[in-house]
N, C-alpha and C positions, 0 to 999 in steps of 0.2 A: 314653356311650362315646366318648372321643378317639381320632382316626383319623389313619392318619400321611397324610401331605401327597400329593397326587395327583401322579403323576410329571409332567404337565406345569405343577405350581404357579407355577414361574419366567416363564413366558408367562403364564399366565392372569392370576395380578397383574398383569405388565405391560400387558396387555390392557384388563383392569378400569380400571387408573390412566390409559388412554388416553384414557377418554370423560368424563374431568375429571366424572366424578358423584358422588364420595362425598362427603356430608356439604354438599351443597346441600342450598336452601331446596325448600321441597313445588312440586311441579305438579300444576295444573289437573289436565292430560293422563293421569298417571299416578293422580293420585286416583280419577281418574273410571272407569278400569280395574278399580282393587281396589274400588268401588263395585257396579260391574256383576258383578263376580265374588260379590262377598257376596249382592247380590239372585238374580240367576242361579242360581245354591245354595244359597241358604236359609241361611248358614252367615254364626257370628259374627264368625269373626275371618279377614282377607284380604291378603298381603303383598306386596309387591314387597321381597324380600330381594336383596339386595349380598351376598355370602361375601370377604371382605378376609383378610388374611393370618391376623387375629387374630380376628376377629370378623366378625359378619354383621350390616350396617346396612340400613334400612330405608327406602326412597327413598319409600315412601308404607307407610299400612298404615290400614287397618279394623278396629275393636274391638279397638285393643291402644296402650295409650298408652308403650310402651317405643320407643325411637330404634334400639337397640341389643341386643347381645346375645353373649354371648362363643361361640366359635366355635366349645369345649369341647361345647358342650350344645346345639349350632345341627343341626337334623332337615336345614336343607339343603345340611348338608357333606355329608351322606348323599346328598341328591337332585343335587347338584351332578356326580356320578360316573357317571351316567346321562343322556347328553346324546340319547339317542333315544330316552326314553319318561318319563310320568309316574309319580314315586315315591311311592308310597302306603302308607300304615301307617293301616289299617284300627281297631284297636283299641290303641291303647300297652300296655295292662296284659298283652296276649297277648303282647306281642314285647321278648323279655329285651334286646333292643340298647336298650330306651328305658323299659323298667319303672323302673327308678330313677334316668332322668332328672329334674334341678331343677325343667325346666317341666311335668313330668308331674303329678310328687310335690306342688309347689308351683304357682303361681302364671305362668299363664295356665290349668294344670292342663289339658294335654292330653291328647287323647285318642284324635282323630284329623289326620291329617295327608296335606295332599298336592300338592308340590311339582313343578310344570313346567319345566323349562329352561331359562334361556336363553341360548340358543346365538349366537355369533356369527358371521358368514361363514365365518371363518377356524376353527371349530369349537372355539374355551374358552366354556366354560360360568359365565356371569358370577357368579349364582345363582338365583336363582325366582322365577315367578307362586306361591305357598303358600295354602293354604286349611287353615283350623284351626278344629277344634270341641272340644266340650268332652265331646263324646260320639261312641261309635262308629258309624262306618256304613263305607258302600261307595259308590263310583265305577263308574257303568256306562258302556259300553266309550261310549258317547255323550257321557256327562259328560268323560270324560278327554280326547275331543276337543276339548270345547270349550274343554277348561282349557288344551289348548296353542295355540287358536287365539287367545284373550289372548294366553298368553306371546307369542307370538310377535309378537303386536300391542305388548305392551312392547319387543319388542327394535325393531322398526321405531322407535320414538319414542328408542331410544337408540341406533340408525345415526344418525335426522336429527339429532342431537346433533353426530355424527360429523361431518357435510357441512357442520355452521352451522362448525363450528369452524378445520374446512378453508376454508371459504368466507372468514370474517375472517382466514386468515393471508391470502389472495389481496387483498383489499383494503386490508390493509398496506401490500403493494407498492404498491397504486395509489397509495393515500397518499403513501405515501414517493415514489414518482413526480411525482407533481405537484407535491411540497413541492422536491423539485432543480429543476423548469422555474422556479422562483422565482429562483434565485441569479444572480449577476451573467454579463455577457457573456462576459467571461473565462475563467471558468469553464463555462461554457454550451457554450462550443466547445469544451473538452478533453472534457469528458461527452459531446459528440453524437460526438466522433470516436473515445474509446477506450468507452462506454458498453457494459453487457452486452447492453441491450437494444437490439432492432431503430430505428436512426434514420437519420432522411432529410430533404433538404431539396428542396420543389422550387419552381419558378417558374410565375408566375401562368397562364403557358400550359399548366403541366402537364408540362416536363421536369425530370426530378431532376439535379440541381445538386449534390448532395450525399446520400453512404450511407456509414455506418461499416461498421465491417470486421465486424461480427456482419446486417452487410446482408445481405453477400456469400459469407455460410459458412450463413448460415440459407438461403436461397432458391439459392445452390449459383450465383453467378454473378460473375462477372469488372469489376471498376469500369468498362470499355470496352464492356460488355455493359448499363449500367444509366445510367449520366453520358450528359445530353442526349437519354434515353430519354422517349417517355411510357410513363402504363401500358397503353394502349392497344397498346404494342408488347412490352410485357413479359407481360399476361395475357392468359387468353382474354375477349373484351367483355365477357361477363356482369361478372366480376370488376373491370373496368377502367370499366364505367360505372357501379358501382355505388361506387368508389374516387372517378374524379373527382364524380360527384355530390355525394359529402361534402366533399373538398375545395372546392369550387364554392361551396359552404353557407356555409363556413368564412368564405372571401373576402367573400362577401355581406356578412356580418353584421360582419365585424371582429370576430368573439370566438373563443378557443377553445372547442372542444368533447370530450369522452371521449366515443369511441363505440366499439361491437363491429365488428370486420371479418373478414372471412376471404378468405386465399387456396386457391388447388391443392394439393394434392402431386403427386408425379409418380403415385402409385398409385389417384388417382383420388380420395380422401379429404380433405377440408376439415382447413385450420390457422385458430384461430380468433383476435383479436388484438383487447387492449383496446388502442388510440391516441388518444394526448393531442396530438391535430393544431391548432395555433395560426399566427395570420397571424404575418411577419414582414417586417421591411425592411432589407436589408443599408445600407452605408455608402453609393450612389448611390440610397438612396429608393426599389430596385427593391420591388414586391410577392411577397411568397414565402408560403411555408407550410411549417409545421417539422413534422413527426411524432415521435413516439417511440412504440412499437406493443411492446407484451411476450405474451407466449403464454399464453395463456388457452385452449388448449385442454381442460386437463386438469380447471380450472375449468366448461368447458361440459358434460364428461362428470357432472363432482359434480351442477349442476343439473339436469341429464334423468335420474338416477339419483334425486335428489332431488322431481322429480315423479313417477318408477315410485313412490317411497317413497306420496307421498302420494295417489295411486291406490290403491296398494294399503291404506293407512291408510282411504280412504272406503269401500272393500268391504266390509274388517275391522269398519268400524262397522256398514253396512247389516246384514251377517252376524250380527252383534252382537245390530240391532235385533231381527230376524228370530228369532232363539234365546231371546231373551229374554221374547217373547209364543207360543212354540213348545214343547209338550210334548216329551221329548225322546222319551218309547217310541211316543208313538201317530202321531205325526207332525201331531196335530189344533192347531189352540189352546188356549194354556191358561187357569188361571182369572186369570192377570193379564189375559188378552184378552179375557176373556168378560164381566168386569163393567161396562168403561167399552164394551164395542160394544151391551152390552144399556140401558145409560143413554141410547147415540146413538139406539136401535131404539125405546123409549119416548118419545122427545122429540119423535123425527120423527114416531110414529103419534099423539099428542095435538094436536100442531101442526098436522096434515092429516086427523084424524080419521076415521085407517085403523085396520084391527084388526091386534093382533100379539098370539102366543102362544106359550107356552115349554114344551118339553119338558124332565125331567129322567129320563135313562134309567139302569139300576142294574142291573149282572150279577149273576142270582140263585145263591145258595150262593156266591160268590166265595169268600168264606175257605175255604171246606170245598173249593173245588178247588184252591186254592192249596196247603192243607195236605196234598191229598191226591196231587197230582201235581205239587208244588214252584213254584216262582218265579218259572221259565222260561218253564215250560209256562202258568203265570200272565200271565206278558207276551203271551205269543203270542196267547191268549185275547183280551186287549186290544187288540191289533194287529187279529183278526181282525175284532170289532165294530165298532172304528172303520173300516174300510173298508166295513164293508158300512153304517153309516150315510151316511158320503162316497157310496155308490152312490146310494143311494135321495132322499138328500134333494136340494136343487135348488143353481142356483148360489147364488142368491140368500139362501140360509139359512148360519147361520152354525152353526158344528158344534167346539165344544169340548170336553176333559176337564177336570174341576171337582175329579175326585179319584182314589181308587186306582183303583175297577171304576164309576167314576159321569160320566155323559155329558150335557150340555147341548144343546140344538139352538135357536136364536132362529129364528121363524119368522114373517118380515114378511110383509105385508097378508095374513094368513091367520087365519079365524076359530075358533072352538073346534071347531065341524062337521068345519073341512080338517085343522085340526090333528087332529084324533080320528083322520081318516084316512091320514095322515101316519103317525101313534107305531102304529096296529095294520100297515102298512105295511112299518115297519122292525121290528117285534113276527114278525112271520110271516117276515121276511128271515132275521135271525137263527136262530131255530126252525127254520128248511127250510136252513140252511146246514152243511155237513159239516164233523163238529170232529174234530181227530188224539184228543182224551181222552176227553171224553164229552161228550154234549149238552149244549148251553149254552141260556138263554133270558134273556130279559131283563125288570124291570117299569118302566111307565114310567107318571110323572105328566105329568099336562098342565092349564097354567093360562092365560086368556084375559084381558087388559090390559082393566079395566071400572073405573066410576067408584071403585069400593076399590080394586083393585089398580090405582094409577095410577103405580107408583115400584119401582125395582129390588128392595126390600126384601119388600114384600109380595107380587109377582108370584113370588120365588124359592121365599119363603113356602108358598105355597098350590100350586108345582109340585111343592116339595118333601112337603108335606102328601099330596097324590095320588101320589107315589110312595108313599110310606110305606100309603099304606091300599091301594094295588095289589099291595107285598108280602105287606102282612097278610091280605090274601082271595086268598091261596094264588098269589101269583106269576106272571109268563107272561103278563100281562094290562096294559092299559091303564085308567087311572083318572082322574078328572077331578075338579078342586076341584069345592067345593058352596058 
């Protein structure tokens, strides 16, 4: 379906073309995003889509070797239009806006879809964090957070964009700055005396000798207010020893130097100034030092903005990692966390030849309660188990979900005896615990790390074995390999 042009399309292009992105080479950065989005979600195919006037490019992408894509048949012109929420199309073949779309019909052949924001300060929406399968499903209201906490993580990496780009015009100037302190004398004195930027000249003692007229309009002061002055009489000392210090420096060494300075304003608030302060000698061989100082403040707010960015960039990861080994309905670990901490928990008990043992727990009838009082009511069930395993087991033990209604528990220096009393423990917790549908219970296998089961595979093995034969002898019970 071709959709007519969003009434702010005029800005948002502009917008887009501001952060000088389209149709660059790949990044790390951004790879590593639609990375974490595809593993994070199980799901094949992961975008960072660009929406362009004509078409919708692709600044990274996961299981999809297209660059490109016309903007006729693009799902995130659709998502684009929804800058406070994530856009989802659950099944394509259900929703006539996209049933006989080209990539439905044909080739990535989609099916489902679901496009994040991104928003920029200024509120255009550039195009999307996207996630694409080949089959239907749904986004729970957990998932769809996560997907805009990416997005949003993409849009940070396309503000610092913003700031590098801003920051190289600013060293332009400095460039072009210190390429005119090169030209001749001659010229040296018409630039220090009509120059834009802040220039001064003073003497080895520390009086200025010389300010051009952007001196005297910048600091709001009269040439009879500043000639034969030090700065000691112009600032407050803080400012005035931290000034001749540098000059001081300068003299020492005989070289110039570019350094950051700041003065007052009258309101209390810092002006900040790069100066390119060099010794000189007038025609009597006196000793001076010449300044030329341009305003940098706006440049100092880019860099503290710049580190808020990357602040927030490190959380955005930590968060990241955090979600990523984190169920998102039980709030437990998942089974990306449970195999490499059950590897750690084996290595270390053979290493020091302590006992460890694994429970595998399994909500009995689950489908039939599922079926019977829906999905929801499904989840809640799940939610409720896992806390009351959290209650019962210890810090020390590790407590993940492995799958829909199936619970894991790693249980260091503990042998099959404490484990036994451990799994009927949280056997009776459950059972004696009040459910909003109906009684719930649980069966649980339990296996003990011994000369066979000495490796993840066999111990899952034989916990899972005992679970299956504590279903089979009627449920509600605890079972033990043999």
């Amino acid at each position: 379906m071709k959709l007519e042009k969003p009434t702010n399309e005029v800005s948002r292009i502009k917008t887009l073309e501001s952060y000088d992105i389209l149709d660059t080479l790949p990044e790390q950065a951004y790879d590593d995003i639609t990375f974490l989005a595809s593993r994070i979600f199980s799901i094949p195919i992961s975008l960072v889509s660009l929406v362009d006037s004509e078409r919708q490019w692709f600044k990274s992408s996961q299981g999809l070797d297209a660059v490109e894509t016309h903007r006729d048949y693009a799902f995130c012109d659709h998502a684009i239009r929804q800058s406070d929420h994530v856009f989802v199309i659950p099944d394509t073949h259900q929703d006539s806006r996209f049933s006989d779309n080209v990539l439905v019909t044909g080739a990535p052949f989609i099916r489902f879809y679901a496009g994040a924001p991104l928003v920029t300060p200024s509120g255009n929406v550039l195009g999307t964090l996207c996630l694409i399968d080949r089959e239907p499903r749904e986004l729970s209201d957990a998932e769809r957070k996560t997907l805009s906490v990416l997005a949003r993580l993409v849009m940070s990496q396309l503000q610092l964009r913003i700031s590098l780009i801003e920051a190289e015009k600013n060293n332009k100037i400095q460039r072009s700055m210190e390429a005119s302190m090169r030209e001749s004398e001659e010229r040296f004195q018409a630039f220090m005396a009509n120059a834009p930027a802040v220039t001064f000249i003073k003497s080895k003692e520390g009086k200025y000798t010389f300010a051009n007229k952007k001196f005297f309009s910048v600091f709001n002061k009269t040439p009879d207010q500043v000639i034969g002055k030090t700065d000691q009489e112009l600032w407050p000392s803080e400012t005035a020893d931290a000034l001749r210090e540098n000059d001081t420096l300068i003299l020492k060494n005989n070289m110039p130097m570019s350094l950051e300075e700041s003065t007052p304003n009258t309101d209390g608030s810092l002006s900040y100034w790069l100066s390119c302060k060099f010794p000189l000698h007038d025609v009597e061989n006196n000793e001076l030092i010449a300044g030329i100082s341009i305003d940098i403040t706006d440049r100092k707010f880019y860099e503290i903005r710049m580190e808020e960015y990357q602040r927030r960039l490190e959380a955005a990861n930590t968060e990241l990692e955090r979600l990523s080994i984190t169920d998102a309905l039980s709030g437990l670990k998942n089974k990306g966390a449970f195999s490499p901490r059950l590897d750690d928990e084996i290595a270390r008990a053979k290493r020091y030849g302590l006992p460890l043992s694994l429970l595998f727990l399994d909500i009995d009838k689950f489908k039939q309660f599922n079926d019977t009082f829906g999905h929801p009511a499904g989840d809640d069930a799940i939610q409720q188990v896992a806390r009351i395993i959290e209650t019962y087991t210890r810090p020390s033990d590790f407590v993940a979900r492995v799958g829909g209604e199936e619970f894991a528990v790693i249980l260091p220096c503990t042998d099959a005896q404490g484990a036994f009393i451990m799994a009927e423990r949280l056997r009776r917790g459950v059972e004696s615990s009040i459910w909003a549908k109906r009684h719930v219970t649980v069966s649980i296998g339990l296996a003990e790390i011994s000369d066979t089961l000495d490796n993840s595979q066999s111990l899952t093995n034989a916990a899972d074995k005992a679970l299956y034969e504590a279903k089979n002898n009627g449920r509600n019970r605890v079972a033990r390999n043999h």
